[in-house]
C-alpha positions as CSV (number, residue, x, y, z in Angstrom):
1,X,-3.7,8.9,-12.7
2,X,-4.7,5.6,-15.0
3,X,-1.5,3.9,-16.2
4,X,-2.7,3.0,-20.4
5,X,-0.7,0.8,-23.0
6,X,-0.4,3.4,-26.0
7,X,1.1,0.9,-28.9
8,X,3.4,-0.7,-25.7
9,X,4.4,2.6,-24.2
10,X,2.7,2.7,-21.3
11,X,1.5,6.2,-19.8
12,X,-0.6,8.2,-17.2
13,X,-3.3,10.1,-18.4
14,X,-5.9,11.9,-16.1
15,X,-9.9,10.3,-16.9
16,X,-13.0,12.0,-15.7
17,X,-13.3,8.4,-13.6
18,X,-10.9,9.4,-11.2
19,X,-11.0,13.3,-11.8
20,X,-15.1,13.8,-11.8
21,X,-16.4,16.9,-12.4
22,X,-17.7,17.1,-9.2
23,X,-13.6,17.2,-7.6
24,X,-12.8,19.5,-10.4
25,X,-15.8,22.3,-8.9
26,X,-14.2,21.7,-5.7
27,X,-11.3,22.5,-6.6
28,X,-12.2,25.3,-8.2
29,X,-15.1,26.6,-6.2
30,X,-13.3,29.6,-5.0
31,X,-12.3,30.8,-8.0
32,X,-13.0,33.0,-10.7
33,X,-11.9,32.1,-14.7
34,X,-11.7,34.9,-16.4
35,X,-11.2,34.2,-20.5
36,X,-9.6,36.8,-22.1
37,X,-10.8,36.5,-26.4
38,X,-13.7,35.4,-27.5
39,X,-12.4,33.9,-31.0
40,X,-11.6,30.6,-31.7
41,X,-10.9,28.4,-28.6
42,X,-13.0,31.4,-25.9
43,X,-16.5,30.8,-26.7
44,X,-16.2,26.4,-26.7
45,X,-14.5,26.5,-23.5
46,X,-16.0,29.5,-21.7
47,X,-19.4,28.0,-22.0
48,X,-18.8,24.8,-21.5
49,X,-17.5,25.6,-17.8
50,X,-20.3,27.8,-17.5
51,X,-22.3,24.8,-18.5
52,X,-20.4,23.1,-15.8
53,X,-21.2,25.2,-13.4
54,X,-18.1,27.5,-12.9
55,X,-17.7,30.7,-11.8
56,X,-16.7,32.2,-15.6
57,X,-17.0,35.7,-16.9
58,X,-15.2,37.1,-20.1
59,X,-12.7,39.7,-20.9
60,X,-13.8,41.2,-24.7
61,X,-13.1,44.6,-26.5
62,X,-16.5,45.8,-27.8
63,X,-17.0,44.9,-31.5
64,X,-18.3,41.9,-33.1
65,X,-16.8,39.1,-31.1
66,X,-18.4,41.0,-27.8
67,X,-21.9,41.1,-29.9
68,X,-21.5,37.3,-30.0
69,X,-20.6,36.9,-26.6
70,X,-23.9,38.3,-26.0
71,X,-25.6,36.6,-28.0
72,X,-24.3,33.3,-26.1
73,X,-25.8,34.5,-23.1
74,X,-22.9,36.8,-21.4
75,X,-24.4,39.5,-19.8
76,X,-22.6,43.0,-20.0
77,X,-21.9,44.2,-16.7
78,X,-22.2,40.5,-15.0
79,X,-20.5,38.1,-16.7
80,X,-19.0,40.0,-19.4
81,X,-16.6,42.6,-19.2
82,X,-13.9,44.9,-21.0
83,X,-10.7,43.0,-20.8
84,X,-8.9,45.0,-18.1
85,X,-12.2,44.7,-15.3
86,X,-12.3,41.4,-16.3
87,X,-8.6,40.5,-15.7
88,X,-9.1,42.5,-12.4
89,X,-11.9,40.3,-11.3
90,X,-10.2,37.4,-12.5
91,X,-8.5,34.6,-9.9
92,X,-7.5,32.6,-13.2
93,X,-6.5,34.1,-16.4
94,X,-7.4,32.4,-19.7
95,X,-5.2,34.0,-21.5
96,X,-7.4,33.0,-24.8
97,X,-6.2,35.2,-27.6
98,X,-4.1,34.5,-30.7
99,X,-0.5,34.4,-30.6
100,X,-0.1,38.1,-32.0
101,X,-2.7,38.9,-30.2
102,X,-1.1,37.7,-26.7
103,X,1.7,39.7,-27.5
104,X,0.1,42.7,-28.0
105,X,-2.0,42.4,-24.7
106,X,0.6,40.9,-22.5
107,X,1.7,43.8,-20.8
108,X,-1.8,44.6,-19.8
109,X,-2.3,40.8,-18.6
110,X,1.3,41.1,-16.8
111,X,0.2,44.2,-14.9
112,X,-3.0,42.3,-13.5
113,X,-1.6,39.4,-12.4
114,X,-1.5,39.9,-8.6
115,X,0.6,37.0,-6.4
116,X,-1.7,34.0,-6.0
117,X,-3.6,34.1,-9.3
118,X,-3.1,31.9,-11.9
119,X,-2.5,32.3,-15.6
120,X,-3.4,29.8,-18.5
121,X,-2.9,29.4,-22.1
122,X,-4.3,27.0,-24.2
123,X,-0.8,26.5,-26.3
124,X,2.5,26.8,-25.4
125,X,3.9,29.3,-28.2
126,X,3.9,32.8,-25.6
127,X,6.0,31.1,-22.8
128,X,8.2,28.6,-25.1
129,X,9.1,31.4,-27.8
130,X,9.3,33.9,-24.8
131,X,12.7,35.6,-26.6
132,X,10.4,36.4,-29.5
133,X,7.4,37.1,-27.5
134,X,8.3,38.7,-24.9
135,X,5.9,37.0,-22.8
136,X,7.7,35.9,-19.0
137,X,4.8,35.3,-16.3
138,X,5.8,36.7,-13.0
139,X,7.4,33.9,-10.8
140,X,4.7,34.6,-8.0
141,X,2.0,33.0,-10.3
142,X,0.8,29.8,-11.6
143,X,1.0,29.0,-15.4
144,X,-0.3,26.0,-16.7
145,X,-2.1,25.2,-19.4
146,X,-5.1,23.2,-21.3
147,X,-5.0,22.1,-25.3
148,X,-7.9,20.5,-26.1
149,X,-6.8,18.5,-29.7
150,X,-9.7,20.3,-31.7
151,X,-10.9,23.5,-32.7
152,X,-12.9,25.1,-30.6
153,X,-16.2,24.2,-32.2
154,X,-15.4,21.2,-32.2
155,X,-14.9,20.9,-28.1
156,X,-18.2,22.8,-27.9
157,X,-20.6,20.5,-30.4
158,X,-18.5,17.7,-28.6
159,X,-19.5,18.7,-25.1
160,X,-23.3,19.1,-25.9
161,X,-23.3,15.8,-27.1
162,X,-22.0,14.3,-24.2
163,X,-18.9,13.3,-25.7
164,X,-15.6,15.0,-25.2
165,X,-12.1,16.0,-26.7
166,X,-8.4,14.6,-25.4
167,X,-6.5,17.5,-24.2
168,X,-2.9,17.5,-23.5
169,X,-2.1,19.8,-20.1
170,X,1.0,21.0,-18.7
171,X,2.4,22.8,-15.5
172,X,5.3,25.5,-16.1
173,X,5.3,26.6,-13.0
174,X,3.8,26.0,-9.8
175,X,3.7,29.1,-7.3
176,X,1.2,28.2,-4.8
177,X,2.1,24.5,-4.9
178,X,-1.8,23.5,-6.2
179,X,-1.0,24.9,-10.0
180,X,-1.5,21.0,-11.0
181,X,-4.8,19.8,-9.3
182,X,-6.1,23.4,-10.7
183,X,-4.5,22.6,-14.3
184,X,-6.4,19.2,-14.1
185,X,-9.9,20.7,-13.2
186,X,-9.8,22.9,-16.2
187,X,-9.3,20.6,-18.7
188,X,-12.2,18.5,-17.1
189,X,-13.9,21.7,-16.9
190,X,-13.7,22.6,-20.3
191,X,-14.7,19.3,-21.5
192,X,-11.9,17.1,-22.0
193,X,-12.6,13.5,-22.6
194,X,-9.0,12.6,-21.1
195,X,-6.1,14.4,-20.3
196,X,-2.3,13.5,-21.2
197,X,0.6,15.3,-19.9
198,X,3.0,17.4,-21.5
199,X,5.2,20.2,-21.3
200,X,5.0,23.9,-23.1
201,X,7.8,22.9,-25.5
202,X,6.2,19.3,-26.8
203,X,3.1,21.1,-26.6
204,X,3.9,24.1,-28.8
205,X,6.6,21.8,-31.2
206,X,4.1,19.4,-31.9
207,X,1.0,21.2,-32.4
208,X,3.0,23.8,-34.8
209,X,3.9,20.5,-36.5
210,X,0.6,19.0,-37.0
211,X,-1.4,22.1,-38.1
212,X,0.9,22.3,-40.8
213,X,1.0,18.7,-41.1
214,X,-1.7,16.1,-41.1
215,X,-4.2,18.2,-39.6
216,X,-4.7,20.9,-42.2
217,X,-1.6,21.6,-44.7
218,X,-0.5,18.3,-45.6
219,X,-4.2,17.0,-45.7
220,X,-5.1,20.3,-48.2
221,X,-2.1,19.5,-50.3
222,X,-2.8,15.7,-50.8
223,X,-6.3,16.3,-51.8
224,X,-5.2,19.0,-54.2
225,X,-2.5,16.4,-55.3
226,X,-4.9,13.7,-55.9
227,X,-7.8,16.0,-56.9
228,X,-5.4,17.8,-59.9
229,X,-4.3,14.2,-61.1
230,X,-8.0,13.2,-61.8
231,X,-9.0,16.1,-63.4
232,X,-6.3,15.9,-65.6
233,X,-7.1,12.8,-66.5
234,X,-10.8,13.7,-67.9
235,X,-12.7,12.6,-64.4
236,X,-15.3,15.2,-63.3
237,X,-15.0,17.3,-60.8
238,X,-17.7,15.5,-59.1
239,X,-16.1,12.3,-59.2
240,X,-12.7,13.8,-58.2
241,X,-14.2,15.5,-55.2
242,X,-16.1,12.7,-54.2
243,X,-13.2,10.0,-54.6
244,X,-10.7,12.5,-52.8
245,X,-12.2,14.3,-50.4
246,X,-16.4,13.1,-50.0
247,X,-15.3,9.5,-49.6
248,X,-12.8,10.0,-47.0
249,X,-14.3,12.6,-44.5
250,X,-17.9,11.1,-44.5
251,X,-17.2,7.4,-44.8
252,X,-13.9,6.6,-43.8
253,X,-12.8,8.9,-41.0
254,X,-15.5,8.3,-39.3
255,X,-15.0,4.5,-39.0
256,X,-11.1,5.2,-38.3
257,X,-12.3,7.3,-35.7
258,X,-14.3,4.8,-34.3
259,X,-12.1,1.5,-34.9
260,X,-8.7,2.4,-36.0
261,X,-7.0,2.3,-39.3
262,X,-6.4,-1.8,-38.9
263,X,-9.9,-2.4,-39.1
264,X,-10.5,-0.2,-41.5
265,X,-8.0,-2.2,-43.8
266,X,-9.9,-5.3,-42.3
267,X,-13.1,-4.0,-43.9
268,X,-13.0,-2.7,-47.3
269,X,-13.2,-4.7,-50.3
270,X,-10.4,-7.2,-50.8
271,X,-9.3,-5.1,-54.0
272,X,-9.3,-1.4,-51.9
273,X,-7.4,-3.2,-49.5
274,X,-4.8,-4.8,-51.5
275,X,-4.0,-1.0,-53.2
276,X,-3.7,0.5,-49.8
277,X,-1.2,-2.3,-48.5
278,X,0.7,-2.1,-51.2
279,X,0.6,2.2,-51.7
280,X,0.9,3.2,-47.6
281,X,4.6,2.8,-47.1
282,X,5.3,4.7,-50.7
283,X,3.4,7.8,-49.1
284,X,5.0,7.6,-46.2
285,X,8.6,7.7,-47.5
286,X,7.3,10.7,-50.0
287,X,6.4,12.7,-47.2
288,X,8.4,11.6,-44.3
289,X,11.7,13.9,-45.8
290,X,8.8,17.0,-45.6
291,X,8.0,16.5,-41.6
292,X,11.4,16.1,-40.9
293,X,12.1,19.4,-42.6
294,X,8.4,20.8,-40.8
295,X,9.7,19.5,-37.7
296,X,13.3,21.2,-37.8
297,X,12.0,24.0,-39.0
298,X,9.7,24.7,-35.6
299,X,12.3,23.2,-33.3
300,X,14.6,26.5,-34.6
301,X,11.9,28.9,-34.3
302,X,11.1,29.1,-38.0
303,X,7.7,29.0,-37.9
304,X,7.3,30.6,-34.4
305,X,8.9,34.0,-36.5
306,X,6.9,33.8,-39.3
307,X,3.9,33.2,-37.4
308,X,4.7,36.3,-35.3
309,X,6.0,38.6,-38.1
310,X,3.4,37.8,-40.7
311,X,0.4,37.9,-38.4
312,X,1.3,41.3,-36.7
313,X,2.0,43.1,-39.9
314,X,-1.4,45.6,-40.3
315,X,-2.2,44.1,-43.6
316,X,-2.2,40.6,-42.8
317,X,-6.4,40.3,-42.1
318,X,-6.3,41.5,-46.2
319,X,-3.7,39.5,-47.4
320,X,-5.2,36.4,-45.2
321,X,-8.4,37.0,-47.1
322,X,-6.5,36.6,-50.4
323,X,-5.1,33.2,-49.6
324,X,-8.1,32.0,-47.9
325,X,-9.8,33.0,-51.2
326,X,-7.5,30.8,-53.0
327,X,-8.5,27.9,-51.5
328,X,-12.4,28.9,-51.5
329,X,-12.9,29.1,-55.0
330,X,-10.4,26.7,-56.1
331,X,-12.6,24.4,-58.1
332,X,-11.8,21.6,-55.8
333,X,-14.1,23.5,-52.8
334,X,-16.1,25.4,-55.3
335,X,-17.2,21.4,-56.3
336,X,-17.3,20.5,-52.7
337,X,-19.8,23.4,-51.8
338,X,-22.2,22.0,-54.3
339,X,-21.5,18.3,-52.8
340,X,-22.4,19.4,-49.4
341,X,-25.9,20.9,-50.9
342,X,-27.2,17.5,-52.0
343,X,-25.8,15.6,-48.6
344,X,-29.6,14.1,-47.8
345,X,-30.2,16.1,-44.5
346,X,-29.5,19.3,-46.6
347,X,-32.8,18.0,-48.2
């Protein structure tokens, strides 16, 4: 492992230097991954170890997820199966499915998981929350597991660029004594740019934390914030869109992505720079009292029970729809959908 300065914390993290892709098919070579769902995190990282050249076949109830497994280039019959032949066949489990979803199933996974195979998530919340869940791998197995930080699109358009997500990996428990050079050869496999460790409970506290946080709630609640405050102040909603949400995700990010929030300071015009000196810390001790409260809040479990009771309820797809609509034709994303259509390559 590479020993890296984060900030003056130094730390080990696992680089496709000295992990190739090469070691990681070695590794591997005797194996077959079976990914169970075909969703949201199934298709980026099934076929990008296909693309890899893994042994990979998928587990997938018939419907329209299995059409579009087909459509990728699964083949009933060869690489594609029902989800019980598939977790038959299967020497590693990718256990793939959301977190209602994995509860629902696990018995089913439990019963196919023979001594020596291997089972592996993609997020901690089964295994951590494992009083709620239910879910308790059989000690004669390997669990580990793989989060790439990004959606699963994301790891696949990554991928077929060339370029590649960080993904954080973990061992919970190492049966046959190899759980963590296999652990490590999946997240190469699957596309990961680096890999830093972690265990199931960081993993699962932290991601709970920042999908409600930065990455999509607090982010959707600022720009509503900022979006409201200029419309009711006679800007367009043009102007308000662009200013809150245009200007940030197609100019800025992307440079902050690229050369960190410093230089980005560094480079913008003296007075842009001035404001955001002076208005940072302000935000910061707004919101700081509302991750705290996030944060507590998944440390007890909160969200892990919500999660599970509101998703597994057999009206949630319908009231989802409803709060998605919300959002959808909100003016705010009703003005960004007509934004989008005059970006110049939509030309």
């Amino acid at each position: 492992m590479a020993t890296i300065n984060f900030g003056g914390v130094e730390e080990q993290v696992v680089t496709r230097e000295e992990f190739p892709l090469e070691k990681a098919r070695e590794v591997l070579a005797s194996e077959v991954i079976a990914v169970i769902g075909y969703g949201v995190q199934g298709p980026g990282q099934s076929l990008n170890m296909r693309d890899n050249g893994f042994n990979v076949i998928v587990g997938q109830r018939k419907g329209k997820t299995y059409d579009k497994a087909v459509a990728d280039g699964w083949v009933p019959g060869e690489t594609l199966f029902e989800i019980e032949e598939a977790l038959e066949r299967g020497t590693i489990i990718c256990f793939l499915l959301s977190d209602a979803a994995q509860i629902e199933l696990w018995p089913t996974v439990k019963a196919a998981l023979k001594p020596g195979k291997s089972l592996y998530f993609s997020h901690g919340f089964g295994v951590t929350y494992k009083d709620q869940t239910g879910i308790v791998p059989p000690a004669d197995v390997d669990v580990f597991l793989v989060a790439p930080k990004g959606s699963g699109t994301s790891l696949r358009r990554l991928f077929v660029e060339g370029k590649g997500l960080n993904s954080s990996f973990a061992i919970y428990q190492d049966a046959s004594g190899h759980a963590r050079e296999k652990c490590i050869a999946m997240g190469i496999g699957v596309g990961s740019g680096y890999l830093f460790e972690t265990d199931f409970y960081k993993e699962v506290t932290s991601d709970l934390t920042g999908e409600r946080g930065t990455l999509m709630g607090a982010i959707q609640g600022i720009f509503a914030a900022q979006y409201e405050v200029l419309r009711a102040n006679g800007h367009s909603p043009s102007e308000a869109f662009n200013e809150t949400v245009e200007e940030l995700t197609q100019s800025l990010m992307p440079l902050v992505a690229e050369n960190g929030m410093d230089w980005m300071y560094a480079n913008c015009s003296t007075t842009a720079q001035r404001g955001a000196l002076d208005w940072w810390k302000p935000f910061r001790d707004a919101t700081k009292p509302v991750f705290e409260k996030l944060y507590n809040s998944v440390k007890a479990g909160e969200q892990a029970n919500i999660s599970i009771t509101r998703n597994s309820q057999p009206d949630y797809r319908e009231k989802l729809e409803g709060e998605l609509a919300e959002l959808r034709e909100s003016e705010m994303w009703q003005a960004g959908t007509a934004v989008r259509s005059l970006r110049p390559e939509r030309s």
